[in-house]
C-alpha positions as CSV (number, residue, x, y, z in Angstrom):
1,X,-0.2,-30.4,-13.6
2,X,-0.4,-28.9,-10.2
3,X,0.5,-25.0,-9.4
4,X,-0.6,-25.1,-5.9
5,X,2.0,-24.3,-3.5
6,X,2.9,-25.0,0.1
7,X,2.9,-22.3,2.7
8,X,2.9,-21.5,6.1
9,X,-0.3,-19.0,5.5
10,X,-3.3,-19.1,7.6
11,X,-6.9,-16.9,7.3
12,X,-8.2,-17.8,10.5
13,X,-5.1,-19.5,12.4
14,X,-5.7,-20.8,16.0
15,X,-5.2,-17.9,18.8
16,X,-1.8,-18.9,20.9
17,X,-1.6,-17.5,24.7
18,X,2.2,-16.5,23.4
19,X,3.5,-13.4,22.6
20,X,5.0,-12.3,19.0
21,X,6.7,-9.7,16.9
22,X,3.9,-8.7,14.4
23,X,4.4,-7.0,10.8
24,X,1.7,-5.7,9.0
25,X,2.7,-5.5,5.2
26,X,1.1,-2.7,2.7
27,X,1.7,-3.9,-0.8
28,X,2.5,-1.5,-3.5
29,X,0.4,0.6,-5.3
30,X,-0.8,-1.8,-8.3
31,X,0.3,-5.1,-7.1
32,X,-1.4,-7.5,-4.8
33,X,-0.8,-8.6,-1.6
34,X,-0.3,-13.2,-2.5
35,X,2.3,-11.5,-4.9
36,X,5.0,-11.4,-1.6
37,X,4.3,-14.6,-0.1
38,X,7.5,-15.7,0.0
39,X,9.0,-12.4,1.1
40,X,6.4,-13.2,4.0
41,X,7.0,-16.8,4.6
42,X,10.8,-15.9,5.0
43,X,9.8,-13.1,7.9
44,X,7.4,-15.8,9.4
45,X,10.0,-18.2,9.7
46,X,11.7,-15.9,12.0
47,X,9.0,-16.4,14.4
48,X,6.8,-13.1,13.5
49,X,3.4,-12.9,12.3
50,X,2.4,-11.0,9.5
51,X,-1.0,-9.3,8.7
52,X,-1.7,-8.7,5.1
53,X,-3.2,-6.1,4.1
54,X,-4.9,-5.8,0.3
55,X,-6.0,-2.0,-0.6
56,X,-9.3,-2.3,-2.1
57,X,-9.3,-0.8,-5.6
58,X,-5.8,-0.4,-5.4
59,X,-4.9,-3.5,-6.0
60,X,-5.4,-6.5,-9.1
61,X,-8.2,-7.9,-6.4
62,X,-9.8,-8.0,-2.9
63,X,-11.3,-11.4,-1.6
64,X,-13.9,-10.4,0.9
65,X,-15.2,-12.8,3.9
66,X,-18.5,-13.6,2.3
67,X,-17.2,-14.2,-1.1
68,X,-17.3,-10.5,-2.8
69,X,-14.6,-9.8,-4.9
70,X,-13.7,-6.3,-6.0
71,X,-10.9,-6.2,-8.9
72,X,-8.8,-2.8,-9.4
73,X,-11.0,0.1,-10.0
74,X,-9.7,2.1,-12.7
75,X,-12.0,4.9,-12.7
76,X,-11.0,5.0,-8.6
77,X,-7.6,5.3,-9.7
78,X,-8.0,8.1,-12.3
79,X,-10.0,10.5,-10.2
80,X,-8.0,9.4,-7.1
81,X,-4.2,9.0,-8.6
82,X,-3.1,9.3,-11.9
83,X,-4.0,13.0,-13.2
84,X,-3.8,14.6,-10.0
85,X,-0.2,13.5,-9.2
86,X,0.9,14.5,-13.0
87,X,-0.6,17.8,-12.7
88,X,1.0,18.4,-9.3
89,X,4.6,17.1,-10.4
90,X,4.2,19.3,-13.6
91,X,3.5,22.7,-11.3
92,X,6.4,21.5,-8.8
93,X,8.7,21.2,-11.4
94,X,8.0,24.4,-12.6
95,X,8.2,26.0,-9.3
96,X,11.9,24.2,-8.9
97,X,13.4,25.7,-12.4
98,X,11.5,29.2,-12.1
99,X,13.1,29.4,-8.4
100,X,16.1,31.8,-8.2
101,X,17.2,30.9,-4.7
102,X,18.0,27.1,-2.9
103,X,15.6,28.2,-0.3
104,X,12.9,28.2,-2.7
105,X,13.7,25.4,-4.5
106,X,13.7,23.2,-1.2
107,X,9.9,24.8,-0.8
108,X,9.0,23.3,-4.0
109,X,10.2,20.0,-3.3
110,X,8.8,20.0,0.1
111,X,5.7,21.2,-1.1
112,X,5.0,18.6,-3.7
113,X,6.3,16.0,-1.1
114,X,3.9,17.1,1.4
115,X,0.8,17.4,-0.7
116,X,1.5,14.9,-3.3
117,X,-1.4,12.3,-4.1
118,X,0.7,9.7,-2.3
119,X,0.3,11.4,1.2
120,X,-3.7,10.7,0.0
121,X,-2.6,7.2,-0.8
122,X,-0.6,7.0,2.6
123,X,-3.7,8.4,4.7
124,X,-6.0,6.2,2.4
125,X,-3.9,3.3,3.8
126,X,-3.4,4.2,7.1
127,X,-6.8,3.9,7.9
128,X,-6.9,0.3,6.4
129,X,-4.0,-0.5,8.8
130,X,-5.9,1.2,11.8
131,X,-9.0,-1.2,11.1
132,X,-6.6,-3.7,11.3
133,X,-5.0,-3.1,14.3
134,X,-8.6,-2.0,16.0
């Protein structure tokens, strides 16, 4: 039996002396980039291009140019996401019950919005979607 399937997906395509609507896609934390082909196929087929990003040690996998693979890192993860962000939504939380006004219950939302591990993860992948563009 063959799983292969068709696509409209290029590596290296030919350069075209055109111009284009481009989308970069960021997959989610955890998941991997080939898992939204055909989310991207369908935005292709409106005549954009689409560059892919996969997160290195934030996602299942990342397929280098000269073969290196690096799978999800889950020691990257722990000391980068997971007990950092549950110790910072525990001390928001308290901060929201123990406030006695709205005012400072906004704070501690805004607070743990603002410095929450996933405005790390946003600047983390930022950068990857600066290298692209550069």
């Amino acid at each position: 039996m063959d799983f292969r399937v068709d696509t409209n997906t290029f590596v290296s395509p030919e350069i075209q002396n055109k111009k284009f609507p481009v989308l970069i896609f960021s997959h989610g934390l955890y998941s991997e980039a080939f898992g939204y082909y055909a989310l991207m196929e369908e935005i292709v087929s409106h005549g954009f291009i689409v560059l892919n990003i996969n997160h290195t040690y934030e996602s299942s996998g990342s397929l280098f140019p000269d073969g290196e693979i690096l799978l999800f890192h889950s020691e990257f993860d722990e000391k980068n996401n997971n007990s950092t962000m549950a110790e910072m939504a525990w001390v928001a939380s308290q901060n929201y019950w123990n406030a006695s006004t709205l005012d400072t219950r906004y704070s501690a939302v805004e607070d743990l919005i603002r410095n929450y591990v996933g405005a790390e993860i946003t600047e983390r992948w930022s950068k990857d979607i600066k290298a692209v563009l550069n």
